[in-house]
C-alpha positions as CSV (number, residue, x, y, z in Angstrom):
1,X,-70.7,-29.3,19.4
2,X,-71.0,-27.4,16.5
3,X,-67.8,-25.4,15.0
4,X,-69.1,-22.0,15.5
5,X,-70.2,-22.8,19.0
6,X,-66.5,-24.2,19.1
7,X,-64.6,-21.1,17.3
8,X,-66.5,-18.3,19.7
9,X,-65.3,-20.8,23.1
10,X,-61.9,-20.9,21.1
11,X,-61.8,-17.5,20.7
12,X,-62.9,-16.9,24.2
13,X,-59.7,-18.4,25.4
14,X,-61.1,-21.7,25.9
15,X,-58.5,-24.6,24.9
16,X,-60.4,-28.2,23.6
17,X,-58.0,-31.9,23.6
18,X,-58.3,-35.3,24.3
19,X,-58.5,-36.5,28.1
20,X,-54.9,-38.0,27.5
21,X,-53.5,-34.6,26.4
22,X,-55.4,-33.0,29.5
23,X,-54.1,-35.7,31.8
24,X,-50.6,-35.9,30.1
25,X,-51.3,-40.0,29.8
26,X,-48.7,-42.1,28.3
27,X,-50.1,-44.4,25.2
28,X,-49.3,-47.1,27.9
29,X,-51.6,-45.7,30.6
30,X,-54.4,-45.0,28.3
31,X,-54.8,-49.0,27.4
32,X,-54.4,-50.1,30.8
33,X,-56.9,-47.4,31.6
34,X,-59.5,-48.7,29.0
35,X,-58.6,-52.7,29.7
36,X,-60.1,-51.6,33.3
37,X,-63.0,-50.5,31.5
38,X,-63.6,-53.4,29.9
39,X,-63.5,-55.8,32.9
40,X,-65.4,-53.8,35.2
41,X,-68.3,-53.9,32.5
42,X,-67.6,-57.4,31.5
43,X,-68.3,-58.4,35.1
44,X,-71.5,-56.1,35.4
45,X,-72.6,-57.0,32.2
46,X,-71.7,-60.8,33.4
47,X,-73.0,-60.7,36.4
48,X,-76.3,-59.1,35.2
49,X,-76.7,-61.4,32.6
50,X,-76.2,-64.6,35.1
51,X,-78.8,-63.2,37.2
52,X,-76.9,-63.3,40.6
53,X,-76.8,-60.1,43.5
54,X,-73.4,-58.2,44.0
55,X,-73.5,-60.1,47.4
56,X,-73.9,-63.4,46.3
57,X,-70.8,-62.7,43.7
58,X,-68.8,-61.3,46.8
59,X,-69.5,-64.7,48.8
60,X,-68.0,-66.7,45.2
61,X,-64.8,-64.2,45.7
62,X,-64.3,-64.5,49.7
63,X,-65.4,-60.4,49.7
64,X,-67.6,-58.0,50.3
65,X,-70.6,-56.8,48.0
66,X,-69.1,-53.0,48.4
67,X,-65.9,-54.4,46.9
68,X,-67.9,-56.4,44.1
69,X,-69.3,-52.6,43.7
70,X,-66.2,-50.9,43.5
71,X,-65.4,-54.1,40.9
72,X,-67.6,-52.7,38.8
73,X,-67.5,-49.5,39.0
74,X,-63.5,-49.2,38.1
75,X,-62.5,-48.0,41.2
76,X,-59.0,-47.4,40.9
77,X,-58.3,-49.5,44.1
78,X,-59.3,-52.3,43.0
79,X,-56.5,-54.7,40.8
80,X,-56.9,-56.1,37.4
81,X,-56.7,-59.1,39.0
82,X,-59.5,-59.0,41.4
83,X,-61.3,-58.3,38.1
84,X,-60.5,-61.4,36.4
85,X,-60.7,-63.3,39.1
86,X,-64.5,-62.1,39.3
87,X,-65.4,-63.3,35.9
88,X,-63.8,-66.7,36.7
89,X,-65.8,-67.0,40.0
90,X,-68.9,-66.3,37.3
91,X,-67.7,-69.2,35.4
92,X,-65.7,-66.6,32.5
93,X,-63.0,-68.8,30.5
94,X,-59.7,-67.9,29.3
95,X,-60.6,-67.0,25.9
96,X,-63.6,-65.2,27.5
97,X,-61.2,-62.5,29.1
98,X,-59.2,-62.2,25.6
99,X,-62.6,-61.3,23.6
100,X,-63.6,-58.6,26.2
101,X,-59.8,-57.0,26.4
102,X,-60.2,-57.3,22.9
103,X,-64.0,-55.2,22.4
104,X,-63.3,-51.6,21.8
105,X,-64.6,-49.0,24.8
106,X,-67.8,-47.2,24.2
């Protein structure tokens, strides 16, 4: 957005922050929030690149292919761990999960 687009919404009344501030997120909610992010792309992006189905990843877990989808999509249901354990099932090491925790979000 440009800044006089920005000062005539400003002056309008309209109030611009981060999603934290809007959200009133704690520093600590904010990581855990983007470490989600990471794994649910790292086991798309894994899962893509291995060439296997949602399905066929949800038979390596014990689970459903709607729950490998909700994997991946971040659905707040779903646990960190069922997220690692995903990228393990895919063959994912230790050291693997520490790079992608480590990769900044988009």
């Amino acid at each position: 957005m440009n800044k006089a687009k920005r000062k005539q919404l400003e002056a309008a009344g309209w109030k611009f922050g981060s999603i934290q501030e809007f959200l009133g997120l704690t520093e600590e909610e904010v990581q855990l929030i983007e470490m989600k992010v990471r794994l649910s792309g790292g086991v798309r992006s894994l899962r893509a690149e291995l060439g296997i189905t949602q399905t066929e990843l949800a038979e390596r877990l014990g689970s459903s292919q709607s729950r490998v989808a909700k994997i991946e999509g971040g659905d707040g249901s779903v646990s960190m761990e069922l997220m690692v354990r995903a990228l393990i099932a895919m063959g994912a090491t230790a050291r693997d999960v520490g790079r992608l925790l480590a990769r900044k979000v988009p």
